[in-house]
N, C-alpha and C positions, 0 to 999 in steps of 0.2 A: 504494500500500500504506500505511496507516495503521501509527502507530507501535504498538498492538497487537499487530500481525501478526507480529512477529519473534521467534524462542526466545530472542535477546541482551536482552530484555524483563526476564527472570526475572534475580531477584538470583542465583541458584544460579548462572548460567550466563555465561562469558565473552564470546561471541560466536557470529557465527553459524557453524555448521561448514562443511565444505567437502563434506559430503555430500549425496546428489541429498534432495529433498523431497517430502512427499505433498502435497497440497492436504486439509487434515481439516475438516470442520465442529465448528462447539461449537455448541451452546446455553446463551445465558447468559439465568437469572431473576436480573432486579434487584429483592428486592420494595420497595415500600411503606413509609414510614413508621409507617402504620397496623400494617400486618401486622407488623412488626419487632415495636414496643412493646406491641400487644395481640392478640395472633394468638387466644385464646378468646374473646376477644369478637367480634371480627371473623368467625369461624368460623359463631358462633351467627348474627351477624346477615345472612351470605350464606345461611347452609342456610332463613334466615326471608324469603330473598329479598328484604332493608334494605339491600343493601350490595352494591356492587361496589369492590375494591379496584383502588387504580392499582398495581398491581405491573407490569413487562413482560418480556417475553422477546422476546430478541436472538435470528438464529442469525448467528456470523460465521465466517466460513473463512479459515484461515493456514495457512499449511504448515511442516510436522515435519519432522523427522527422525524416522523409527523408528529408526534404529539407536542414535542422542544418546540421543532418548527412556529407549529400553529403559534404557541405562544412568545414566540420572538417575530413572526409577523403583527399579533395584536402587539408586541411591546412598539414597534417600528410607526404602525398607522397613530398609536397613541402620542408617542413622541411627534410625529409631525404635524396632528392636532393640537399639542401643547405650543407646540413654533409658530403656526398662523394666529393661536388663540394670544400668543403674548404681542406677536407683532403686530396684531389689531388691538389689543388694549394698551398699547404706547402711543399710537394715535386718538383712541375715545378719550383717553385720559387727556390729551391735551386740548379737546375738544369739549370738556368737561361735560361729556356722556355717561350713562348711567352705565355703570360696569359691571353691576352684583353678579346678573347672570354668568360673564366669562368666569370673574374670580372665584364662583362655586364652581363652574365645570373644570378651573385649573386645579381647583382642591381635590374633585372626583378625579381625575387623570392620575394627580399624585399618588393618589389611594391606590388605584386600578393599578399603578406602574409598581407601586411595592407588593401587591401580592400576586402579578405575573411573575415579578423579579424571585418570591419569594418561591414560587411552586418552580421555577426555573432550578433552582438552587438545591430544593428537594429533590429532584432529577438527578441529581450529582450522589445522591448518597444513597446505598442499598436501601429497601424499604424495609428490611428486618432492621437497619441502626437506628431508624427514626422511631 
């Protein structure tokens, strides 16, 4: 197994859990230097048939957890909720709009965010230690 291959990979994530795993395929594109820095140019000169880029695509297979998964997706959609929610009450506020409703949904997000964090974490430890 390549060091890839492991969810303990990700910064987000402490290690690996102790749940069973799927076997999932990715597909990863790496492009191009070309295509990065001038993707309309590049475009025009493949459709003129001038041009083939080195871009490549990988497929590699690691195995998940769905259950981890599931819950480092809701931790991810939550955190990006809490980023629009702050970055719109930096504007109400100076608008001197009424804000109750963000600052209780930033206090439910906190809540929500510690006890995904929290069952993430129990995932790390046999279920006979807990």
């Amino acid at each position: 197994m390549s060091s890839i291959d492991n969810q303990s990979n990700s910064k987000f994530y402490h290690g690996d859990c102790t749940c069973v795993k799927t076997k999932c395929p990715s597909e990863i594109v790496i492009q191009c230097e070309t295509c990065i820095n001038c993707p309309v140019e590049v475009k025009q000169l493949e459709q003129a048939g001038w041009y083939v880029c080195d871009c490549t695509t990988f497929t590699i297979t690691h195995e998940i957890c769905k259950v981890c998964s599931k819950l480092r997706d809701e931790i991810d959609g939550l955190n990006e909720e809490l980023d629009n929610l702050t970055y719109d009450l930096v504007v109400e506020i100076k608008m001197f709009v009424d804000c109750n409703d963000k600052l209780q949904r930033i206090n439910e997000i906190a809540l929500e965010l510690r006890n995904l964090n929290r069952m993430l974490l129990e995932n790390l430890i046999p279920r006979k230690a807990l």
